[in-house]
N, C-alpha and C positions, 0 to 999 in steps of 0.2 A: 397621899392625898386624904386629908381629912373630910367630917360630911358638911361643915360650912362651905369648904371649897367645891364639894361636889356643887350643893346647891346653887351653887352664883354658876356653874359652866351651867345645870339644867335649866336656869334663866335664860342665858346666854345661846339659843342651841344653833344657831349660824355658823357654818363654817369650823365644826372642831374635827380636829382630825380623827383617824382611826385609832392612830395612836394614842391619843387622847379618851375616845371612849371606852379604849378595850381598858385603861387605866383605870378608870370609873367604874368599870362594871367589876374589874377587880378587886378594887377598896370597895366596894359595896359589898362584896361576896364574904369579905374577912372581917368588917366590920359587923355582919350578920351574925358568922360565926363564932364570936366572941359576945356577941350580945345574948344568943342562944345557950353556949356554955355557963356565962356568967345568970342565965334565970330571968335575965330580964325582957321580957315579954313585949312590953311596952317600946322598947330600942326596937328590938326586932321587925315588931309592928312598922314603925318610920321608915326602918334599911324598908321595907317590903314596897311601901308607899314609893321611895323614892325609886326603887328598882322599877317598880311599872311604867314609875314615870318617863326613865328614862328608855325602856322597851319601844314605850307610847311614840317617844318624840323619833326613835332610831327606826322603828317599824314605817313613820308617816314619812321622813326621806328616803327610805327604800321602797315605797309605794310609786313617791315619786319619780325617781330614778329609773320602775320598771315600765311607768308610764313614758318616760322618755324613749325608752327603748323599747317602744311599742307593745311589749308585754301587759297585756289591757287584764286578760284575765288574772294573774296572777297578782296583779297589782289592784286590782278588785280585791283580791281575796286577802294582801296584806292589809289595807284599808278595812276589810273586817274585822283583821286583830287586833286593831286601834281601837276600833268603835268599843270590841268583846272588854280587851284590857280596861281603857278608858271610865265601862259600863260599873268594873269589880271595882275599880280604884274609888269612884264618887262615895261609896258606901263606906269609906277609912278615911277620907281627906278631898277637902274644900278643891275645887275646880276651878278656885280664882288666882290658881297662881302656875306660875313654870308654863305659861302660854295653854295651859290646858284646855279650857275654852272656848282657844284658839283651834286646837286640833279638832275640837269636837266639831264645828264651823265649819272650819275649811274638808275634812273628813267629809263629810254633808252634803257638803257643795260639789267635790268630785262626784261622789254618788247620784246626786243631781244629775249630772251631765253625760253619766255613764247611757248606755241605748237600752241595756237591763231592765226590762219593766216586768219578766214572767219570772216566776222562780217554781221550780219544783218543791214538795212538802210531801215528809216522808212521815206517815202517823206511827207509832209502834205498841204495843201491849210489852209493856215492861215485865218479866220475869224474875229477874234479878237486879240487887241494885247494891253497889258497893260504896263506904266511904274511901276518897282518892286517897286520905293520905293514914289509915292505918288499916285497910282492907274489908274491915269487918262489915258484913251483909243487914243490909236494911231492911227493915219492913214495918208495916204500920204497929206492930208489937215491942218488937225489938230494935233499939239504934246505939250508936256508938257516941261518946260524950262530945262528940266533934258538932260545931254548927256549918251548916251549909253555907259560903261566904264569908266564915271569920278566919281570921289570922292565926295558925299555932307555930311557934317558933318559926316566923318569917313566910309562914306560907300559907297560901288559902287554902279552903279546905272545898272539893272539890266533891260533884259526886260519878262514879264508872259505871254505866250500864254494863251488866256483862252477858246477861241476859235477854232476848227479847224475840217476837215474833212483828214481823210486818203485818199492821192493820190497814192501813190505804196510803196510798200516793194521789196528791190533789197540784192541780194549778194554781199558784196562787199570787199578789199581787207584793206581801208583806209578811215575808217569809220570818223566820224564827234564824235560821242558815243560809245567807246571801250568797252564798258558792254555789249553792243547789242553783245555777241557771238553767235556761232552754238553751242550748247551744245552736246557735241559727249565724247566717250571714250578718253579723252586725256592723254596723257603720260607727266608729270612735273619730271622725273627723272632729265635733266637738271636743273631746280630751285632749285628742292632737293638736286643735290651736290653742286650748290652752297654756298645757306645760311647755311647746316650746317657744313662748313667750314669756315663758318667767325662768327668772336667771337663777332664784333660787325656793325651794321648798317653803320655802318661810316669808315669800312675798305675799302682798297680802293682794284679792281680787274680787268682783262681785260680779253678777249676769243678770241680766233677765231676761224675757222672752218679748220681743213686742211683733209688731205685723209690717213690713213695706212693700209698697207695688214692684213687681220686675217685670220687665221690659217685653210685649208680646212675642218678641224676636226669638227668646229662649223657648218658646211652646210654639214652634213654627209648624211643629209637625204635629200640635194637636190640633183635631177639625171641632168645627161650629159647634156640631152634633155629639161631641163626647163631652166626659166630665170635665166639669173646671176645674185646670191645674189646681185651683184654692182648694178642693176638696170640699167645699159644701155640699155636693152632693146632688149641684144641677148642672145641665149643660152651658158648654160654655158661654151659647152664645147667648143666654139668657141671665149672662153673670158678670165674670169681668171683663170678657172679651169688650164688653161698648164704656169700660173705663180706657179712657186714652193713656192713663198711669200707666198701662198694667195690670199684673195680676196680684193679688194681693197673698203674701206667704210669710208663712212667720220666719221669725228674722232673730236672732241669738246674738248679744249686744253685752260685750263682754268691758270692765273697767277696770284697766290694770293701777297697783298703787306705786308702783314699781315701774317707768315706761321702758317696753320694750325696746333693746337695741336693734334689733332687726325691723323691718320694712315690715309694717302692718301688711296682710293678704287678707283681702272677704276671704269666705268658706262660703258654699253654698251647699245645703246638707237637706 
């Protein structure tokens, strides 16, 4: 497998087999290594590009996949390494091709709909700080000819704290590390009607949020005198209880591109 060919399957990335990618990621591997022997810098560069790429595209259907399989957090955290990969790759090559774009969107849009809103942040007083890929110890005097971000013989160049003392732990909204959650009772009914509504990784879908009345029958057991189910924050009887609609609650309006084979169900979440 040559890299024109690679490229038309990383267009293509619907339905290839295993056996098909573990081939891919092989001839990537030995087309590197001969690009790396031979000095050329530049080749290397591209194998490197197209290897993320195809990380990129195999990471977001195993994200899927663990969504299906109700693994929420773990499939959170591959969807991290989409985003992370995705992040190094726009700094070497255009994001208008191999559905890139795409991933970063749809990537997005799960994250969207995840229940995830707190994340933990862990501040640190850096002590030591290492280049990832020839060892040697940083400091604002001293550094190694490696740049943070660039490519040497196929590989970024990364940087390893090895060193360090914790400064504070804060709550926060828009974390630097999406894994650091609050671990709490979360509700994924959103995710859940998602993915298994779509038949494949690479369907395409949009949502948005709007607001519809339900039915007072459902809040039978809330009185006059408590909050309204809407949450605005007054009682009910002073709210939507004397709408004969209903109560008014947001409502998650999902548009598949792709229609569902199975029997549309509301979610009420």
């Amino acid at each position: 497998m040559d890299l024109d060919e690679i490229r038309e399957c990383l267009r293509a990335p619907r339905g290839r087999s295993e056996e098909l990618l573990a081939a891919m990621e092989d001839a990537l591997r030995t087309a590197k290594q001969r690009a790396v022997a031979g000095g050329n810098q530049d080749k290397a560069k591209e194998i490197w590009c197209l290897e993320t790429i195809l990380f990129a595209q195999m990471q977001y259907t195993e994200a899927f996949e663990q969504m299906k399989a109700g693994s929420y957090y773990d499939a959170w955290c591959t969807l991290e390494e989409v985003e992370i990969k995705l992040g190094a790759l726009a700094r070497h090559h255009p994001l208008a091709d191999y559905h890139l774009e795409w991933l970063v969107e749809y990537t997005r849009r799960f994250q969207g709909i995840y229940p995830y809103k707190k994340f933990i942040s862990t501040g640190y007083f850096v002590k030591e700080r290492r280049c990832g890929l020839c060892d040697a110890i940083l400091t604002p005097r001293t550094a190694c000819h490696h740049r943070k971000g660039e490519i040497y013989d196929g590989e970024m160049c990364f940087q390893r704290i090895t060193s360090a003392d914790v400064d504070h732990i804060a709550l926060v909204d828009d974390p630097v590390h999406k894994s650091c959650i609050v671990h709490l009772d979360y509700n994924f009914a959103l995710v859940e009607y998602v993915v298994e509504h779509l038949e494949s990784p690479f369907d395409g879908w949009t949502y948005e949020w709007t607001k519809i009345r339900h039915s007072h029958g459902r809040y039978a057991e809330v009185a006059s005198t408590d909050p309204c189910p809407c949450e605005s924050g007054t009682a009910y009887k002073d709210c939507c209880l004397s709408e004969p609609a209903g109560v008014l609650r947001p409502h998650f309006l999902v548009n598949f591109e792709v229609p569902p084979k199975q029997q549309m169900v509301v979610r009420y979440v």
